[in-house]
C-alpha positions in Angstrom: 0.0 0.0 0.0 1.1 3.6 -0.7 0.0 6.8 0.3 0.1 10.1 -1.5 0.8 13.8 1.0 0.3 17.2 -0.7 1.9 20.7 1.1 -0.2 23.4 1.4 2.3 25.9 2.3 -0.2 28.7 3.1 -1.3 30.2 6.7 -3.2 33.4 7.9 -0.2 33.8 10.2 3.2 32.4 11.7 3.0 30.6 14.4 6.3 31.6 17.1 7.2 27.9 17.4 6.8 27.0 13.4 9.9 25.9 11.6 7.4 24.2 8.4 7.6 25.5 4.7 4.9 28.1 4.6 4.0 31.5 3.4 1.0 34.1 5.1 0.4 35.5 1.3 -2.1 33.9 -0.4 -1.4 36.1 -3.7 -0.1 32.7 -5.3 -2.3 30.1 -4.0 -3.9 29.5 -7.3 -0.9 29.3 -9.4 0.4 27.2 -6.5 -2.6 24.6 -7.0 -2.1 24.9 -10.8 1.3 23.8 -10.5 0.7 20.6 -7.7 -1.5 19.6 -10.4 1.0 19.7 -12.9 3.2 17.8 -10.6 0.7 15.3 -10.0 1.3 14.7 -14.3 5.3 15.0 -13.6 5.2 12.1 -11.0 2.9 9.5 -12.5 5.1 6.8 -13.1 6.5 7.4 -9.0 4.2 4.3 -7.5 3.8 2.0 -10.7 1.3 -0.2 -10.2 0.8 0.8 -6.3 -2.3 1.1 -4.7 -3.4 4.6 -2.7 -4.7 3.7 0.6 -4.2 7.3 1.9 -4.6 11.0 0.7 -2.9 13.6 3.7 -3.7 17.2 3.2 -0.8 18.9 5.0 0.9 21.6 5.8 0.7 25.0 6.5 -2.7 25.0 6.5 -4.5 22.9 3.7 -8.6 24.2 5.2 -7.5 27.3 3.5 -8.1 25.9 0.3 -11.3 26.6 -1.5 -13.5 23.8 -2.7 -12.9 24.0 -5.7 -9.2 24.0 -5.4 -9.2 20.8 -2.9 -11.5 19.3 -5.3 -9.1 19.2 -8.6 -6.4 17.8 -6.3 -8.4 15.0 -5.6 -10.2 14.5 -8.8 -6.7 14.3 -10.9 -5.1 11.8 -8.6 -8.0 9.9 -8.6 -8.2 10.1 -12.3 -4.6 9.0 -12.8 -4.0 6.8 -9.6 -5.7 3.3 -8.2 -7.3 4.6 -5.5 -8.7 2.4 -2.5 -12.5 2.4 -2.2 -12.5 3.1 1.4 -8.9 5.5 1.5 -8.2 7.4 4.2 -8.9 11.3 3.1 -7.2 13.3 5.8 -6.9 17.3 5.8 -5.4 19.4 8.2 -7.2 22.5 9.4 -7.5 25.2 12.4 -10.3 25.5 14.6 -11.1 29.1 13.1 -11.6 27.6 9.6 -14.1 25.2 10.7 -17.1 27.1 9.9 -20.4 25.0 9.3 -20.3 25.8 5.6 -16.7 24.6 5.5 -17.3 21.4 6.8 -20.1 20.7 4.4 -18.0 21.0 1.6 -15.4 18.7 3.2 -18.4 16.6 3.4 -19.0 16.9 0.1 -15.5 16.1 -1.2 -15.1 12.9 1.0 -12.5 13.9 3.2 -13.1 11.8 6.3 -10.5 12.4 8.5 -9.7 15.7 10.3 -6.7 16.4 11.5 -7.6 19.9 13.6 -4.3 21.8 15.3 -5.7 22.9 18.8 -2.6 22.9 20.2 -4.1 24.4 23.6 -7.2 24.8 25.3 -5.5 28.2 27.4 -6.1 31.7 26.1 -2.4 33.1 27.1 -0.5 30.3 25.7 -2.6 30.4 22.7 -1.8 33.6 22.1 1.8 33.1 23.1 2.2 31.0 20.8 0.7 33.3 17.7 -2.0 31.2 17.2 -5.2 32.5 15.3 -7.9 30.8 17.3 -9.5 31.2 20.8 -9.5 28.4 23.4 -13.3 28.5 23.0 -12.7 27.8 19.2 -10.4 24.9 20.6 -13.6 23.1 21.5 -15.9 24.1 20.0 -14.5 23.7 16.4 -14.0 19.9 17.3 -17.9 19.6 18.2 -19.2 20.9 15.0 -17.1 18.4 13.3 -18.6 15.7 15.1 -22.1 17.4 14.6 -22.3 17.2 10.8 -20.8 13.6 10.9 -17.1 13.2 11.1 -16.4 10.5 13.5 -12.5 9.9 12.6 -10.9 13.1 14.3 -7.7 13.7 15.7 -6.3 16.6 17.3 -2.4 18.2 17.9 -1.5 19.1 21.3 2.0 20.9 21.9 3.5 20.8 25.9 6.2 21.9 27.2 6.0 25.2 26.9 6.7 28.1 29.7 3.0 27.4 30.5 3.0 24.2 31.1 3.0 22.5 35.0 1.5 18.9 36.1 -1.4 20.4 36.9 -2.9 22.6 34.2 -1.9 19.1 31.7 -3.8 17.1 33.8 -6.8 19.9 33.0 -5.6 20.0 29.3 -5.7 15.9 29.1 -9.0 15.9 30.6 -10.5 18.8 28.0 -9.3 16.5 25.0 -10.8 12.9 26.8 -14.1 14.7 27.2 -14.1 15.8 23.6 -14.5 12.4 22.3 -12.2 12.5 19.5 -10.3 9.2 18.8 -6.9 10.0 18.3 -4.7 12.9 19.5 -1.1 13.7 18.4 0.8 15.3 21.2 4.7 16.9 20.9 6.8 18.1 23.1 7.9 22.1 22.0 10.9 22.3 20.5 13.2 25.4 19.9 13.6 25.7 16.5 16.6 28.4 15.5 14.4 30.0 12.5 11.6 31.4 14.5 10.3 34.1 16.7 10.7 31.9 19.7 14.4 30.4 18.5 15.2 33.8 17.9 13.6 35.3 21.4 15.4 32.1 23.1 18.9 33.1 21.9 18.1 37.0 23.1 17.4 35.2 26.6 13.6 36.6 26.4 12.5 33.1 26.4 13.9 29.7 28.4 13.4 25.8 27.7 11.6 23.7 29.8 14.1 21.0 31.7 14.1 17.7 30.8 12.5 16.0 33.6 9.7 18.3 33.7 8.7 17.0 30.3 9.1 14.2 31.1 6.5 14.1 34.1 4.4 15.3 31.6 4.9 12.8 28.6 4.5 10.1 31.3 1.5 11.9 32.5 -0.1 11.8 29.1 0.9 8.1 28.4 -1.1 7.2 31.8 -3.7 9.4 31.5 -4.9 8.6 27.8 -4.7 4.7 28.4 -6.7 4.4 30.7 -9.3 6.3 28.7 -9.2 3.6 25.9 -6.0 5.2 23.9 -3.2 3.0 22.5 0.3 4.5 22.6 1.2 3.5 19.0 3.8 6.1 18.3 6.0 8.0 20.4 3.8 11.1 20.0 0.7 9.2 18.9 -2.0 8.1 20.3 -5.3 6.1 18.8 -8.2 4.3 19.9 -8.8 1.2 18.3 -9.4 1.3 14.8 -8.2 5.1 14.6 -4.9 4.7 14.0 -3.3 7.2 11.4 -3.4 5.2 8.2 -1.1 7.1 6.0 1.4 8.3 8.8 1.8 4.6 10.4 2.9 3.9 6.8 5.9 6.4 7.2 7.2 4.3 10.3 6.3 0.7 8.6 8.4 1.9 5.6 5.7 1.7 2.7 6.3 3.9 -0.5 4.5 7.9 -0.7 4.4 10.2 -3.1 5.1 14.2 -1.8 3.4 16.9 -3.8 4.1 20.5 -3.5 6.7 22.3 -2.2 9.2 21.2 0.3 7.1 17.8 0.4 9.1 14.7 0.7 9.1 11.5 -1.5 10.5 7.9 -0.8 10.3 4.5 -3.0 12.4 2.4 -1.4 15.5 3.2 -2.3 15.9 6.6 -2.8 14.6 10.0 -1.2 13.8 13.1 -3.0 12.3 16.8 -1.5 10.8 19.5 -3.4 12.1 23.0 -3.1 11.5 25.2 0.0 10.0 28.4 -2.3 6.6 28.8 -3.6 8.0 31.0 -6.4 10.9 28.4 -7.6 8.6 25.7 -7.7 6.1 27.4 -9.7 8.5 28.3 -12.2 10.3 25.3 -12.3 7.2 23.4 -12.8 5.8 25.4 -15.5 9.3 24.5 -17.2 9.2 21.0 -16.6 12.5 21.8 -14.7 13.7 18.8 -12.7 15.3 21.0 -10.9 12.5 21.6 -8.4 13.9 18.9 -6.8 16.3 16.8 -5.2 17.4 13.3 -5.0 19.2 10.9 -2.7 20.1 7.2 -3.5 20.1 5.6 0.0 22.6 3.2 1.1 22.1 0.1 3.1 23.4 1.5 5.8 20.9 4.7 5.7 18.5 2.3 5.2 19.2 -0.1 7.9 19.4 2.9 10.2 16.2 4.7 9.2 14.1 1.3 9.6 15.7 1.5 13.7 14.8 4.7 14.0 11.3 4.9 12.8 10.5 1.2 13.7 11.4 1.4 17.7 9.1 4.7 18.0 6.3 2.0 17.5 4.3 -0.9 19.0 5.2 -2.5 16.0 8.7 -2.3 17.0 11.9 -3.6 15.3 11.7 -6.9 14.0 14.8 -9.4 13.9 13.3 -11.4 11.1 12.9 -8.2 9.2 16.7 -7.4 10.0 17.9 -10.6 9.0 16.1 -10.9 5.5 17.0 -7.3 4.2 20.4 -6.0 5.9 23.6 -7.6 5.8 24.9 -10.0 8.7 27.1 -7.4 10.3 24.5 -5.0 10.7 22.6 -7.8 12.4 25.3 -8.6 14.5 25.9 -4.8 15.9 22.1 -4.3 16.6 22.1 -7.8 18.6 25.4 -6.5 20.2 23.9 -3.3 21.3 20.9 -3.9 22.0 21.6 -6.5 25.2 22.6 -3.4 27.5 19.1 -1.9 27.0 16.9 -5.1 27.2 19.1 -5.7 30.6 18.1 -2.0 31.5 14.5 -2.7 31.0 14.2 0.1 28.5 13.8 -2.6 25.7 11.7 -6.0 25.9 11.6 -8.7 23.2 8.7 -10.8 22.8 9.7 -13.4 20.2 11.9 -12.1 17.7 10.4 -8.4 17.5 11.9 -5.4 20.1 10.1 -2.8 21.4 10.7 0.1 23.9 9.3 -0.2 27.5 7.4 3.0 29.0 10.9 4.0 30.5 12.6 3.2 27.0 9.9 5.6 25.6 11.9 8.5 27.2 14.7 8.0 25.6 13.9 6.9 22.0 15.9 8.8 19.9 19.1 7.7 22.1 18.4 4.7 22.2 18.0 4.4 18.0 21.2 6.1 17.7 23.1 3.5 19.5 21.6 1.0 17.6 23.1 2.9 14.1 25.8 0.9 11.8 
């Protein structure tokens, strides 16, 4: 199965934290569209013969999009591309955008999952953080959703901010339980250097939250969300049964995808390639039926061995020996068995059978633990 994402790098405003390919002019958008759908032409012999199981909207903010404009996207890929009956349709969008007539024409073009960036239910941080919804909009955006009929919601949640304590998560938590949605992504805030809060962090104007207070608060969340029926099924992931992110668990199992747009990211296998960072390049570059407006990167088996670690341990799914032994040379197999002792003796690793996964104490140090594990 394969998946297809399209950037939609537009947004009514930059979020401080934000280090994603966007632009707050909309003065391109439709030569922008124009040109994904040329792509879409450029790129059809990327999957041969694969089958779409997912469409992701992504971005920037993709509910900015007019009907119209969301509807040609959809209609040429499913004109040129075997799409699954039943394919997961997800679309990114803010609470603000939600409007009653919006979601009728998402309605109308089959999306039918929602991907809605709360990111907070308090008014300060919100506002902190640049956002361009109220904490009321938080909530109530979500219940309008479920109102005209879209069951399969999930919705972002950032901690770790200057805001954040035990307390006021617990009451965060406890908002997004009582919303009913089914699946809720949830990221720790990062420093990025290229924006307003990376640059207000190196003028000392802002500080970082300490590592152990995040992690009372990731450990917090784990708790809290399964015993209310979530599965932890990524690091930053969580899904009720049958809710599961279709098109992004794909990214950690390894399956093929398609990026459209710019700055979106492709992979078949074997290779890696990323469209340019610049609205106006990859218009023109496009148009030209430049090859330019991207890159490309023949992956090694080493890269490969390394991103399979990586992705696979942040997972329920976990690393799996078999897996290892079938598609990586024996050396590789014999450093990961090598290295990966200490940590099951630690109890920050389990095996059950012949697949590895991380332990809740192994969750809080994934990334460490993967890069240990690298050839």
């Amino acid at each position: 199965m394969s998946g297809i994402y399209i950037h939609i790098p537009f947004c009514k405003q930059a979020c401080h934290y934000c280090d994603f390919h966007f632009s707050t002019s909309l003065q391109n958008k439709g030569l922008l569209v124009n040109s994904i759908l040329s792509e879409i032409d450029l790129r059809l012999n990327y999957l041969p013969n694969k089958k779409i199981e997912s469409i992701y909207f992504g971005g920037g903010t993709p509910s900015l999009l007019s009907e119209k404009e969301t509807f040609l996207i959809l209609e040429k890929i499913y004109k040129l591309y075997n799409v699954s009956k039943d394919a997961e349709i997800t679309l990114e969008c803010n609470p603000d955008d939600l409007t009653d007539e919006k979601l009728k024409e998402l309605k109308r073009l089959e999306v039918n999952r929602l991907s809605i960036g709360l990111q907070s239910f308090d008014e300060e941080e919100l506002i902190w953080m640049n956002r361009a919804h109220t904490a009321k909009e938080s909530e109530s955006s979500v219940k309008r959703a479920q109102d005209r009929g879209f069951e399969n919601i999930t919705i972002d949640l950032i901690y770790g901010s200057k805001f954040s304590n035990l307390a006021n998560w617990k009451k965060t938590l406890n908002k997004a339980i009582a919303l009913d949605v089914k699946h809720i992504s949830s990221y720790n805030l990062t420093i990025e250097e290229k924006t307003k809060l990376g640059h207000d962090f190196k003028l000392k104007k802002e500080v970082a939250i300490d590592d152990e207070k995040s992690s009372e608060l990731f450990l917090e969340m784990i708790n809290r969300l399964e015993k209310n029926n979530f599965i932890h099924y990524e690091i930053s992931n969580f899904g009720q049964e049958g809710f599961f992110s279709l098109h992004n668990s794909n990214y950690w199992k390894g399956e093929h995808y398609l990026g459209l747009g710019p700055s979106a990211h492709s992979f078949d296998g074997q290779s890696r390639q990323w469209n340019v960072s610049n609205n106006n390049i990859y218009i023109k570059r496009i148009s030209e039926k430049n090859e330019s407006y991207f890159e490309k990167e023949i992956l090694t088996e080493k890269e490969r061995f390394n991103e399979y670690v990586l992705t696979s341990l942040r997972t329920i799914w976990g690393i799996d020996l078999n897996y290892l032994s079938a598609n990586f040379n024996t050396e590789f197999v014999k450093h990961y068995l090598n290295q990966i002792e200490k940590y099951i003796k630690q109890e920050t690793v389990v095996i059950n059978d012949t697949t590895y996964t991380l332990t809740e104490k192994g969750k809080l140090f994934a990334d460490k633990i993967a890069s240990e594990l690298f050839v």
